[in-house]
ZADO-1210 file (C-alpha; in nm, 4 decimals, padded with zeros to 6 digits):
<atoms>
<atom x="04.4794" y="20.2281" z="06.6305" code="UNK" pos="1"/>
<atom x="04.4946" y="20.6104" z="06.6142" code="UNK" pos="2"/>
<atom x="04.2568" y="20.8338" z="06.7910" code="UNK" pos="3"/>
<atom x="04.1720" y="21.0028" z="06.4733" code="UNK" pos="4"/>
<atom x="04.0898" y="20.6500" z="06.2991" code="UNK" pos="5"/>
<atom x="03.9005" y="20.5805" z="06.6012" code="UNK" pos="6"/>
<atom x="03.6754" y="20.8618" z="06.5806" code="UNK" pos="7"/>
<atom x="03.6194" y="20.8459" z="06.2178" code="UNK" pos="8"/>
<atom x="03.5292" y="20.4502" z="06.2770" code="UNK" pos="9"/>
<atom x="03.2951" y="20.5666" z="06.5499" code="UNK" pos="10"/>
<atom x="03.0631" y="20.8044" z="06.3758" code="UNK" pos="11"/>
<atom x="02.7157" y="20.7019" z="06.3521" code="UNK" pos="12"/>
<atom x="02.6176" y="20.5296" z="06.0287" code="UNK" pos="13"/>
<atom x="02.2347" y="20.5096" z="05.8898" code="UNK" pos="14"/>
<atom x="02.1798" y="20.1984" z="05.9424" code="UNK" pos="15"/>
<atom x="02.2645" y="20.2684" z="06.3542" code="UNK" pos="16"/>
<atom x="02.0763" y="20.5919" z="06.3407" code="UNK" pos="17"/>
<atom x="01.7862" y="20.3443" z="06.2325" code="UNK" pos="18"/>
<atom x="01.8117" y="20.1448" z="06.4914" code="UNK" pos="19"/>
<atom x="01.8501" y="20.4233" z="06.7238" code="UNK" pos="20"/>
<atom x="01.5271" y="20.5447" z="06.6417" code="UNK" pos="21"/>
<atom x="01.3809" y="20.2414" z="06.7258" code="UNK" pos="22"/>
<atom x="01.4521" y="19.9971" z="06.4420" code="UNK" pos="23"/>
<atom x="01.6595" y="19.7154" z="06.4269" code="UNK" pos="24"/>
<atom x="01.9200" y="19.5170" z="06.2358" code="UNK" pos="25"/>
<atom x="01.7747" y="19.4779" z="05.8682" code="UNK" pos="26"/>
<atom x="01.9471" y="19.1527" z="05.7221" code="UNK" pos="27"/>
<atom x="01.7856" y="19.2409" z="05.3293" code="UNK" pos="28"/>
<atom x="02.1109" y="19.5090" z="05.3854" code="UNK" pos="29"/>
<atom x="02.3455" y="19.2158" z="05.3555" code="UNK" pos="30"/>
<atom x="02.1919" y="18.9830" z="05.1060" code="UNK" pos="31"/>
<atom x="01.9451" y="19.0289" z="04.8217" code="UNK" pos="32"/>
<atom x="01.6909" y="18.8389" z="05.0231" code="UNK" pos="33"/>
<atom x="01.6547" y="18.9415" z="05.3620" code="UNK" pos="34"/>
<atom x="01.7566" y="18.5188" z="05.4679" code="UNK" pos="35"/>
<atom x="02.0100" y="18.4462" z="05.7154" code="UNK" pos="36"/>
<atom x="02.2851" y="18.3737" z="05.4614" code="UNK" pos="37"/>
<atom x="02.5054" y="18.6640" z="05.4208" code="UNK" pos="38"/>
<atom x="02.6389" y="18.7263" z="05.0702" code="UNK" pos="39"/>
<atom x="02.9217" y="18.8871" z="04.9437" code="UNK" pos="40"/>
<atom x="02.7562" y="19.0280" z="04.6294" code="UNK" pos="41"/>
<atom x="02.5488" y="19.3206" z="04.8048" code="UNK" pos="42"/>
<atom x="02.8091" y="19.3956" z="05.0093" code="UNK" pos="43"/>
<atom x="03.1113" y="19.4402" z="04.7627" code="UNK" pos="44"/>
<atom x="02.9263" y="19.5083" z="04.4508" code="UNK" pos="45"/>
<atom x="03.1936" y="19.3544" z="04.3017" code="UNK" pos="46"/>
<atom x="03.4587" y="19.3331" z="04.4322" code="UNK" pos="47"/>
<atom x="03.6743" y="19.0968" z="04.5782" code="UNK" pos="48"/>
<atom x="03.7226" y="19.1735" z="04.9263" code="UNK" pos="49"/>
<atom x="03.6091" y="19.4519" z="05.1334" code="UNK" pos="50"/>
<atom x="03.5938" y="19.6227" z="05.5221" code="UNK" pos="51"/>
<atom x="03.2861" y="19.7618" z="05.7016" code="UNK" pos="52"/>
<atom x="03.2168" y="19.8994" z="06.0585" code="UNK" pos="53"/>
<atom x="03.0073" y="19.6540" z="06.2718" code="UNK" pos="54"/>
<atom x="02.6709" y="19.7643" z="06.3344" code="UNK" pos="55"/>
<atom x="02.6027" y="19.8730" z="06.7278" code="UNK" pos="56"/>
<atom x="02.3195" y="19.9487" z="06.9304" code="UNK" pos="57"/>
<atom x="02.1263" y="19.6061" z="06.8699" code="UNK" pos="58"/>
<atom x="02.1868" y="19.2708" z="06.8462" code="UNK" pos="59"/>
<atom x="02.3089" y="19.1069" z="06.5194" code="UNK" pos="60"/>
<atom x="02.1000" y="18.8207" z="06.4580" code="UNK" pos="61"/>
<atom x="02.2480" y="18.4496" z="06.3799" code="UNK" pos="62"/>
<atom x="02.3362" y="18.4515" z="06.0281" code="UNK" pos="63"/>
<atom x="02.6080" y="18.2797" z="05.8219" code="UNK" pos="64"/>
<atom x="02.8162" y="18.3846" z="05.5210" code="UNK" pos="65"/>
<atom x="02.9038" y="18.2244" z="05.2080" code="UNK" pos="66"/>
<atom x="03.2443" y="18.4352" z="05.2081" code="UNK" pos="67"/>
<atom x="03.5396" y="18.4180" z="05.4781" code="UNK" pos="68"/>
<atom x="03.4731" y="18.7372" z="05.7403" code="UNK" pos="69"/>
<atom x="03.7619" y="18.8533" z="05.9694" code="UNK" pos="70"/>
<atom x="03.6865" y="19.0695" z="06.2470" code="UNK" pos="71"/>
<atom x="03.9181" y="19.2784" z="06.4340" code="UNK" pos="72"/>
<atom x="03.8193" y="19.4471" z="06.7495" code="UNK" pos="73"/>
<atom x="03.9406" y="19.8117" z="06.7417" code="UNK" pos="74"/>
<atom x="03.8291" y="19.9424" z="07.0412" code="UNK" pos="75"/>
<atom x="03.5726" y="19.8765" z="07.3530" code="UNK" pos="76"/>
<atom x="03.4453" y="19.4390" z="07.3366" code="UNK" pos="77"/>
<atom x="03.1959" y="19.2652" z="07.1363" code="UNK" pos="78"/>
<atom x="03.0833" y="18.8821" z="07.2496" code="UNK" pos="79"/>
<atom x="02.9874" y="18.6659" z="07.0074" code="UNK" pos="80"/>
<atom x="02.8085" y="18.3220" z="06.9839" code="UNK" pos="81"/>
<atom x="02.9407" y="18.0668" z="06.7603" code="UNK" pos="82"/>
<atom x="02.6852" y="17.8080" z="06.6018" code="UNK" pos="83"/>
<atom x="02.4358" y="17.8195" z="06.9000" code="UNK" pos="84"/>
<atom x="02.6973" y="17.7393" z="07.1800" code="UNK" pos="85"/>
<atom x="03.0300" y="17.8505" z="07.2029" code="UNK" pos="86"/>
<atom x="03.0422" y="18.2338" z="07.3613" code="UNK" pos="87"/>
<atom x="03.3538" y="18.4160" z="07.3238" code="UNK" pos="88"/>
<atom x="03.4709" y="18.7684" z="07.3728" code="UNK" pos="89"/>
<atom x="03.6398" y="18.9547" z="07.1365" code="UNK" pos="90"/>
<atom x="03.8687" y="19.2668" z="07.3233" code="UNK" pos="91"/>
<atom x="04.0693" y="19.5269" z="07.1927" code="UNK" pos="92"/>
<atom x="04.3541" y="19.3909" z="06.9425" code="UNK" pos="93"/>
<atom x="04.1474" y="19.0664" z="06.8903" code="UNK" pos="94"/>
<atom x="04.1002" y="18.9205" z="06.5402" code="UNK" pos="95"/>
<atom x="03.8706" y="18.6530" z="06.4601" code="UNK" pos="96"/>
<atom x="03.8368" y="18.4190" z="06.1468" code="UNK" pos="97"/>
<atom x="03.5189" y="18.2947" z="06.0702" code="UNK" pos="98"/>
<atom x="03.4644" y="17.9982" z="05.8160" code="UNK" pos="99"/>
<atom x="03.2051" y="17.9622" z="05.5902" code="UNK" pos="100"/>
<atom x="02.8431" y="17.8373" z="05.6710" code="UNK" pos="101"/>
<atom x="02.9505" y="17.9241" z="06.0448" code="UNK" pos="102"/>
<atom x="02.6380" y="18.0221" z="06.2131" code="UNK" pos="103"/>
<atom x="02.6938" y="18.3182" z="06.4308" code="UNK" pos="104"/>
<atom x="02.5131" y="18.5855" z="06.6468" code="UNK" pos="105"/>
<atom x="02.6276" y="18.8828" z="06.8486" code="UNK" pos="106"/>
<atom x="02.5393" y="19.0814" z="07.1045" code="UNK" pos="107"/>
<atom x="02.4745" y="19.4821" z="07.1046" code="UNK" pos="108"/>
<atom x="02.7432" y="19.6623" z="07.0903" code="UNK" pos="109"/>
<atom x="02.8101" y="19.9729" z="07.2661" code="UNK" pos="110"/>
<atom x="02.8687" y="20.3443" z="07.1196" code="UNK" pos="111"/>
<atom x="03.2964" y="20.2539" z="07.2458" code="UNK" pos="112"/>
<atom x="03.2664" y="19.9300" z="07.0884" code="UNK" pos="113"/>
<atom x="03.4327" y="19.9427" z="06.7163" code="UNK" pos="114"/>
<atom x="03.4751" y="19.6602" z="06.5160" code="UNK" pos="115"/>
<atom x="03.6390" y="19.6458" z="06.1633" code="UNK" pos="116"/>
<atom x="03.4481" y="19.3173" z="05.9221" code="UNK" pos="117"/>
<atom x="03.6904" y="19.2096" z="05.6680" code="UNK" pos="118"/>
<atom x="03.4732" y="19.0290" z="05.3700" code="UNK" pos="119"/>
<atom x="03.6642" y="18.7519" z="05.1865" code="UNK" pos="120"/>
<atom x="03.5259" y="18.6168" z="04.8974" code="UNK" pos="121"/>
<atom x="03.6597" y="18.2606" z="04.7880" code="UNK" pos="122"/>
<atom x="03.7956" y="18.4581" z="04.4593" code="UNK" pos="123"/>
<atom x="03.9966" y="18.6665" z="04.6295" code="UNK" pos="124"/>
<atom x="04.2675" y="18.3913" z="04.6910" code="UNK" pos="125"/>
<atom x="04.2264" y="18.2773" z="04.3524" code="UNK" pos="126"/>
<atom x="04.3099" y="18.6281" z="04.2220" code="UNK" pos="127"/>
<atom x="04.5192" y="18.7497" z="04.4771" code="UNK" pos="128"/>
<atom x="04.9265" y="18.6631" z="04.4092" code="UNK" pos="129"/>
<atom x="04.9353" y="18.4640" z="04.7413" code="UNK" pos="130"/>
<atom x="05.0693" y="18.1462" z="04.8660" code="UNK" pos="131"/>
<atom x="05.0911" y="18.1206" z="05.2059" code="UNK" pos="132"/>
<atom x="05.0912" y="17.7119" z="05.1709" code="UNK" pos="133"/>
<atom x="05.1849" y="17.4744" z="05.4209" code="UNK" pos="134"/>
<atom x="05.0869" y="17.3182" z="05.7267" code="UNK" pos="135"/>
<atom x="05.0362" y="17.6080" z="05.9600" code="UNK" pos="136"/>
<atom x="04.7051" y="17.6452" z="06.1692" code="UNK" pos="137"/>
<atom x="04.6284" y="17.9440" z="05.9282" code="UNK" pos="138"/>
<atom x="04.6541" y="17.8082" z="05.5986" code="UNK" pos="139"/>
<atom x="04.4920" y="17.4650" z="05.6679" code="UNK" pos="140"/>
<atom x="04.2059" y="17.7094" z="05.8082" code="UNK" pos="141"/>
<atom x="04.1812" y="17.8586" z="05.4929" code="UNK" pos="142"/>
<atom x="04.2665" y="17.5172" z="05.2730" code="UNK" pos="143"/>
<atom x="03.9347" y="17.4124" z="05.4413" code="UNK" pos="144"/>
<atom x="03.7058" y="17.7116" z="05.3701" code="UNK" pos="145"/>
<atom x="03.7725" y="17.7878" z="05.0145" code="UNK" pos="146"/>
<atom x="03.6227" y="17.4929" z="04.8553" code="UNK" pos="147"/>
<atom x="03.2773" y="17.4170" z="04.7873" code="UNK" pos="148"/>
<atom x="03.1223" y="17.3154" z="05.0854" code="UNK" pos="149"/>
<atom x="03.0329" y="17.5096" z="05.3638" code="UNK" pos="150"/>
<atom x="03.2358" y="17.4647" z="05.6830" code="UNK" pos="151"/>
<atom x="03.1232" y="17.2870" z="05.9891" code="UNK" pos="152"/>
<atom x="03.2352" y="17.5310" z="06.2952" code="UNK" pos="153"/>
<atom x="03.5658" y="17.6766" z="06.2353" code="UNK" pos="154"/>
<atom x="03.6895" y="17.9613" z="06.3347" code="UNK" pos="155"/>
<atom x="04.0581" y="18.0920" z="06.4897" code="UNK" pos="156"/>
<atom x="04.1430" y="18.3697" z="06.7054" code="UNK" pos="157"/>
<atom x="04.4504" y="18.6140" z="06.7016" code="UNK" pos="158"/>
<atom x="04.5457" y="18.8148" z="06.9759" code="UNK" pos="159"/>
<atom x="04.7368" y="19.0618" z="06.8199" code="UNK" pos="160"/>
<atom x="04.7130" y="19.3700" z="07.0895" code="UNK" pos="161"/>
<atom x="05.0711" y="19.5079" z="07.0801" code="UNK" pos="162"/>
<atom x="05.2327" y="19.3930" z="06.8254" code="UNK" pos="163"/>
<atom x="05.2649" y="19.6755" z="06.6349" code="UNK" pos="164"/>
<atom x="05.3479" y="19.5933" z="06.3109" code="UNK" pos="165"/>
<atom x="05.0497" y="19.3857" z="06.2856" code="UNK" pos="166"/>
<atom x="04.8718" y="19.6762" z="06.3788" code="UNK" pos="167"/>
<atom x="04.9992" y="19.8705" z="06.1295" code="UNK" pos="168"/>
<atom x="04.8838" y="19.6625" z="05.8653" code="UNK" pos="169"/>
<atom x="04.5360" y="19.6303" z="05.9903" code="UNK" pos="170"/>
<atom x="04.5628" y="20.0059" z="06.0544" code="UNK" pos="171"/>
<atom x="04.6457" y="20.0661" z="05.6935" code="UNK" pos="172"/>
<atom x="04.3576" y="19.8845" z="05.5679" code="UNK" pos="173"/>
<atom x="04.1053" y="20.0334" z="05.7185" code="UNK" pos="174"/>
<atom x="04.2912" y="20.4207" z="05.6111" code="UNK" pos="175"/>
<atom x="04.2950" y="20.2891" z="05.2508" code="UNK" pos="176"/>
<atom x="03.8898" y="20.1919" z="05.2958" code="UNK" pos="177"/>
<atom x="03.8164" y="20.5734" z="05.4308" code="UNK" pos="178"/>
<atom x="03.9829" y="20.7457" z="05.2132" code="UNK" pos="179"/>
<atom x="03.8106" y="20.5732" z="04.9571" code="UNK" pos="180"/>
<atom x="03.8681" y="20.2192" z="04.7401" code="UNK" pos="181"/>
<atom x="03.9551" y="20.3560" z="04.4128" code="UNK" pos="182"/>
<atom x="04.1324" y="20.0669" z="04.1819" code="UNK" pos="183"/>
<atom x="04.4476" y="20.2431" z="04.3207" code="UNK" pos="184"/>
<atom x="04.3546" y="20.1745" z="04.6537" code="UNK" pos="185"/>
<atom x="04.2155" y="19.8391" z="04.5950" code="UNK" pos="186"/>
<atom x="04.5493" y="19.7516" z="04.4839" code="UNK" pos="187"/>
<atom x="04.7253" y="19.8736" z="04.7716" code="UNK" pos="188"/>
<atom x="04.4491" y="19.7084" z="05.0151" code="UNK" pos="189"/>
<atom x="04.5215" y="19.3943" z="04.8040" code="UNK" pos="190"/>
<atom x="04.8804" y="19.3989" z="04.8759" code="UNK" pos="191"/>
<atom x="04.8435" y="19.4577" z="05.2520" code="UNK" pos="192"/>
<atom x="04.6015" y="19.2213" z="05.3736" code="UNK" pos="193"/>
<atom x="04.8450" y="18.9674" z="05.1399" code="UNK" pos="194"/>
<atom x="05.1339" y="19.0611" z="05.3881" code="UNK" pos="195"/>
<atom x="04.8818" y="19.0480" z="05.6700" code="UNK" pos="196"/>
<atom x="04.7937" y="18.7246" z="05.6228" code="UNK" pos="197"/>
<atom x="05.1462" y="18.5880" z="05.5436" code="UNK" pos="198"/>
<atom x="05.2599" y="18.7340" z="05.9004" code="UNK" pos="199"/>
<atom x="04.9825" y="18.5493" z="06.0029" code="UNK" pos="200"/>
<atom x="05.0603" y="18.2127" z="05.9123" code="UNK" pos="201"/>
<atom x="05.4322" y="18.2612" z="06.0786" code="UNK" pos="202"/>
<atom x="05.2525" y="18.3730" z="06.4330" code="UNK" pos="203"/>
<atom x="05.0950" y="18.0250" z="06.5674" code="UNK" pos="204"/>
<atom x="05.2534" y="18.1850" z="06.9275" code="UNK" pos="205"/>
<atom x="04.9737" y="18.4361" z="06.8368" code="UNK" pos="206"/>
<atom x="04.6643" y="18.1901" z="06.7662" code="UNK" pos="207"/>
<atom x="04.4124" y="18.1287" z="07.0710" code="UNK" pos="208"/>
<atom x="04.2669" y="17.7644" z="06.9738" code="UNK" pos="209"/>
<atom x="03.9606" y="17.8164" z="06.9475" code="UNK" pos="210"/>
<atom x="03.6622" y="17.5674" z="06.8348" code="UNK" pos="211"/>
<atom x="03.6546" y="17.3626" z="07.1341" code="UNK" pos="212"/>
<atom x="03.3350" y="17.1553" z="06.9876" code="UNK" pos="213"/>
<atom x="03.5345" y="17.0117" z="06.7491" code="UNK" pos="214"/>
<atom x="03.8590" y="16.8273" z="06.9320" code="UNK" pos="215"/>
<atom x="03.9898" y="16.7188" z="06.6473" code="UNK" pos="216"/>
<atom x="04.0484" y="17.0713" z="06.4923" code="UNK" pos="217"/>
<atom x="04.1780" y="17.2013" z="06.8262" code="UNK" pos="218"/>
<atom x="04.4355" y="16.9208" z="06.8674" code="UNK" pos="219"/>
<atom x="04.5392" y="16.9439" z="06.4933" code="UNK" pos="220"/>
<atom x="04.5865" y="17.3167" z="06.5449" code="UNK" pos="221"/>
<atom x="04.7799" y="17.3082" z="06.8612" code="UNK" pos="222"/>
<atom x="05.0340" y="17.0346" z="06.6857" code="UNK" pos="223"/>
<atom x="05.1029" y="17.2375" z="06.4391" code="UNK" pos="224"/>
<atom x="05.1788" y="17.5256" z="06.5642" code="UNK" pos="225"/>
<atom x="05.3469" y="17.3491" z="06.8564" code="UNK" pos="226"/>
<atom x="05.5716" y="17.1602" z="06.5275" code="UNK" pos="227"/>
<atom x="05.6598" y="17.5363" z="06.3726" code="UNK" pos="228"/>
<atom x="05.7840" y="17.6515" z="06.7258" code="UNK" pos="229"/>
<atom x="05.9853" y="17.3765" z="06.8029" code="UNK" pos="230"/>
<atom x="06.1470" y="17.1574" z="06.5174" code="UNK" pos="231"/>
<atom x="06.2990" y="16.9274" z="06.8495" code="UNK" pos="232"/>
<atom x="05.9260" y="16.8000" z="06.9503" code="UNK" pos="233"/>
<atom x="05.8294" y="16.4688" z="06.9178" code="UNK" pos="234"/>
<atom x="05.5653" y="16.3065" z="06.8951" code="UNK" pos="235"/>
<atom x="05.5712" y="16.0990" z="07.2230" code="UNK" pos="236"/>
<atom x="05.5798" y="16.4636" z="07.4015" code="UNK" pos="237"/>
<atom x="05.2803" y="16.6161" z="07.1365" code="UNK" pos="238"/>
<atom x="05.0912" y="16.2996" z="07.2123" code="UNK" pos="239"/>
<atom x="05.1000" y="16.2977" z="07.5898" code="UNK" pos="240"/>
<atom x="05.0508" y="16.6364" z="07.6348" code="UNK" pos="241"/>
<atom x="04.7300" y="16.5660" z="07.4621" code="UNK" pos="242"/>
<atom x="04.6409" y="16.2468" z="07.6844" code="UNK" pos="243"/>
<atom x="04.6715" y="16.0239" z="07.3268" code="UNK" pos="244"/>
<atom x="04.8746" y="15.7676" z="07.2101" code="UNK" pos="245"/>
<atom x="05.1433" y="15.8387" z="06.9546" code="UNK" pos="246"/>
<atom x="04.9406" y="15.6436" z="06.6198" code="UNK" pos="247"/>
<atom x="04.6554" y="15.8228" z="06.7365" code="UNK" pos="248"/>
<atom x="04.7662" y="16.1668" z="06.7027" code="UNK" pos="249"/>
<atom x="04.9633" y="16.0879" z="06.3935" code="UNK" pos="250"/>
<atom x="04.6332" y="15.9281" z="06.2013" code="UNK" pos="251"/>
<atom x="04.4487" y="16.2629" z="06.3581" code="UNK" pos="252"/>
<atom x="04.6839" y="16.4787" z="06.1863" code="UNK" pos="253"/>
<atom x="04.7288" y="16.2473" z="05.8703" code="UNK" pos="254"/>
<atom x="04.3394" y="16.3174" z="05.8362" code="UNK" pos="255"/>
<atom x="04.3147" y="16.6377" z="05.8987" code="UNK" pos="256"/>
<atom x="04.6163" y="16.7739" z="05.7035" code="UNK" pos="257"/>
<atom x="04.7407" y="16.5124" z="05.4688" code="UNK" pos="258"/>
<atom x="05.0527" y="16.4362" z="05.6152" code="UNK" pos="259"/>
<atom x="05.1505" y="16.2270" z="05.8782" code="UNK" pos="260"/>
<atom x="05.3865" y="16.3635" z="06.2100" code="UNK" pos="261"/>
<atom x="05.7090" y="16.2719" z="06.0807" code="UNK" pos="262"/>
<atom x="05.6239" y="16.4573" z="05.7507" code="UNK" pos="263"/>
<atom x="05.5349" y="16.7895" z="05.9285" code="UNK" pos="264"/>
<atom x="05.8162" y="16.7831" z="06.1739" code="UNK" pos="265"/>
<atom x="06.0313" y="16.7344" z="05.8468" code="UNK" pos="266"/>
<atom x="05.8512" y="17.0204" z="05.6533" code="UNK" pos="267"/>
<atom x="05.8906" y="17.2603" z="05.9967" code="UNK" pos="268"/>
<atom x="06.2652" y="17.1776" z="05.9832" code="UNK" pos="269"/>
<atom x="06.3540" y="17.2549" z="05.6098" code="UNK" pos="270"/>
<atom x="06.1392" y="17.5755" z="05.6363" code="UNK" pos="271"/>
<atom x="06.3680" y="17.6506" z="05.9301" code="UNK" pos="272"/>
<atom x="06.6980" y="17.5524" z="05.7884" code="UNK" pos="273"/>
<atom x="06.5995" y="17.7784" z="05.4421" code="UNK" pos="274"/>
<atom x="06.4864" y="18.0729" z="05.6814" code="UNK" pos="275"/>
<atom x="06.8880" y="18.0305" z="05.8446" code="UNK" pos="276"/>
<atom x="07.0179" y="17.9865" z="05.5295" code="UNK" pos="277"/>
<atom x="06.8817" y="18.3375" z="05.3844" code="UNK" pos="278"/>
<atom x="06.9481" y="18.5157" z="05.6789" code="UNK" pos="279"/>
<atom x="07.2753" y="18.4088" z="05.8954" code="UNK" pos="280"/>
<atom x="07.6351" y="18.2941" z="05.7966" code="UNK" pos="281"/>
<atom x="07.5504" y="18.0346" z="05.9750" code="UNK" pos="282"/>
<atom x="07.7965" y="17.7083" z="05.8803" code="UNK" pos="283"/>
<atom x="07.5925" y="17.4860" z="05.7081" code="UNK" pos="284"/>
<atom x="07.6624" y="17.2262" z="05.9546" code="UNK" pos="285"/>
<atom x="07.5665" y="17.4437" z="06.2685" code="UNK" pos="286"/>
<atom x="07.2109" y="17.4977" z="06.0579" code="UNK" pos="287"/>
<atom x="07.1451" y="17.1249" z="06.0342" code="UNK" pos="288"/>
<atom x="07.1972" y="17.0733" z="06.4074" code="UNK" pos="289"/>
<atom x="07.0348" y="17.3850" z="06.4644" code="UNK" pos="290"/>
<atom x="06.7094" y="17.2742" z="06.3127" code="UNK" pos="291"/>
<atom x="06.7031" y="16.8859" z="06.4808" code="UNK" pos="292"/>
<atom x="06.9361" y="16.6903" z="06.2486" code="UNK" pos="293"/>
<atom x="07.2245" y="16.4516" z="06.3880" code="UNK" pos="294"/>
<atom x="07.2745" y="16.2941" z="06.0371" code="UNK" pos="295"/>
<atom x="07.4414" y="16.5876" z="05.8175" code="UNK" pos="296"/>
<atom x="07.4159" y="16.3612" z="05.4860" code="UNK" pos="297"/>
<atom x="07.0725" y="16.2178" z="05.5451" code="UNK" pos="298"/>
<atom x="06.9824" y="16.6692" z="05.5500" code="UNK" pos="299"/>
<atom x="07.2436" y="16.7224" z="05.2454" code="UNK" pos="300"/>
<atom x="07.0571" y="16.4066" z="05.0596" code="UNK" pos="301"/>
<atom x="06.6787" y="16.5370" z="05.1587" code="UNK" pos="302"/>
<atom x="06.7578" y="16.8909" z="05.0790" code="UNK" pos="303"/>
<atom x="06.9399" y="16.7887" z="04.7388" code="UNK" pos="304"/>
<atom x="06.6041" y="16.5980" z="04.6740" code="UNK" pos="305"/>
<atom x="06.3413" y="16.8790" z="04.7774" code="UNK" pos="306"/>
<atom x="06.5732" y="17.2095" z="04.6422" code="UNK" pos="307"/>
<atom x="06.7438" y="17.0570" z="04.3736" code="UNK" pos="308"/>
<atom x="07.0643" y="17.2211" z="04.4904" code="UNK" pos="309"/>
<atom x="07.2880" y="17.1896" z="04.8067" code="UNK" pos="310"/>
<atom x="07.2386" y="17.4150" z="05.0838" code="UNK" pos="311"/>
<atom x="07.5420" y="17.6287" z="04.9896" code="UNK" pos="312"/>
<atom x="07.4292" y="17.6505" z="04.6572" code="UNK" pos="313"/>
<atom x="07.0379" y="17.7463" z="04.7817" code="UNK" pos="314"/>
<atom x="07.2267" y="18.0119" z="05.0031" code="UNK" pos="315"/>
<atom x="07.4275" y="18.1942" z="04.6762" code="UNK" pos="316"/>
<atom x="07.1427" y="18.2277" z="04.4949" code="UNK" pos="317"/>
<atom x="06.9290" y="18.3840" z="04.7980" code="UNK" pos="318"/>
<atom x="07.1833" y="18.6379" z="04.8361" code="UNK" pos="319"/>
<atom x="07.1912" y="18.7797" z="04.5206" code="UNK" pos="320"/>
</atoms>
């Protein structure tokens, strides 16, 4: 991020000249009772989403939120501890998804140690004109924080230092949030951190697994990205990389995402093929090897059944 973003990001808020003068982290700022469950209401006074600079110069007591919270790590390192046991360090470039009812502390931060908190109320995907759908790590994240209940430990990682158009985004968010979030603003925020979070879903080279506690999410989010990278994977190879049998990792991920290996590795493919399709002259044929099919008319029958038109036809209309 810019030096000049940097600096603005860095200046000294009241709530840290408080705590320089001796007080500490107030939680009544954050919710309308001074409890341990952050709420979104306070914070946004309405609105729908919204960014702040993390607090430094104490420590930030264990709290949870009733909203979905990324932080990104702008500059400097903050370490954080993630319902009472699992420590991680977030460095420069570093974003971090936090689930709902996630308990979570962290430790002072330094005066070089800038942090952007993204605040994402469960509305905001209702509202928002998004779909990023599917079966990647991101979006069954999300699937499984914007219901009712609170979430039991989840949380995902990015590392997105260097990659700069991810940067970019994140860099234009926070610009849009200084300059002020006027409706026309809001609307432009609203319409970046929808791309954000649609590059996001494509990057599972990107995601660190985090969440260790719970096996069961780790392994399901490892498969799938593993799936979206490589539509030739099986699930002999996902299953002994993973010390399991084959039926065991297929009922893991038929729990945990609805759908069954064969299913996935189908779904990975067709996204695939329809990503060649829009952008190659690829021959159709060369696609459906491309992607992991020997049987060209068992692909022409499934896509028929799942497009409604042949692949040709799919690849007209996407090009006008």
């Amino acid at each position: 991020m810019r030096k000049e973003i940097v600096d603005k990001l860095s200046v000294i808020s009241p709530e840290e000249r408080t705590i320089l003068e001796g007080g500490d982290v107030d939680l009544k700022r954050y919710n309308y009772t001074g409890g341990t469950v952050l709420e979104p209401g306070k914070l946004l006074s309405g609105r729908l989403f919204g960014i702040r600079t993390h607090t430094r110069f104490a420590a930030f007591p264990e709290h949870s939120h009733t909203y979905v919270e990324m932080i990104y790590e702008v500059a400097g390192s903050t370490r954080h501890l993630i319902d009472g046991r699992e420590r991680l360090e977030l460095k420069a470039g570093s974003l971090l998804f936090l689930g709902r009812g996630v308990r979570h502390e962290i430790e002072a931060a330094g005066e070089g140690d800038i942090a952007v908190n993204f605040i994402l109320v469960p509305a905001f995907f209702d509202a928002a004109a998004i779909s990023i759908g599917g079966t990647n790590a991101l979006a069954v994240f999300l699937k499984n924080n914007l219901g009712l209940a609170a979430s039991a430990g989840a949380y995902l990682v990015f590392e997105l230092s260097g990659n700069i158009p991810m940067e970019n985004l994140l860099e234009n968010l926070v610009i849009l949030e200084l300059e002020g979030a006027d409706s026309r603003r809001q609307e432009l925020q609203r319409i970046t951190l929808e791309l954000l979070l649609r590059q996001l879903s494509l990057m599972s080279e990107k995601l660190l697994i985090s969440g260790r506690r719970d096996r069961e999410q780790a392994v399901t989010l490892w498969a799938l990205g593993r799936i979206e990278e490589d539509v030739h994977c099986t699930l002999g190879g996902l299953a002994s990389e993973q010390d399991m049998t084959p039926s065991a990792l297929t009922r893991l991920l038929k729990r945990r995402t609805g759908c069954g290996f064969t299913e996935l590795l189908h779904t990975a493919r067709f996204n695939r093929a329809l990503t060649l399709l829009r952008t190659t002259d690829l021959p159709v044929t060369d696609i459906v090897h491309a992607v992991g099919y020997e049987n060209t008319a068992f692909f022409y029958r499934r896509f028929q059944e799942k497009y409604g038109c042949t692949p040709a036809r799919f690849r007209e209309n996407a090009l006008r």
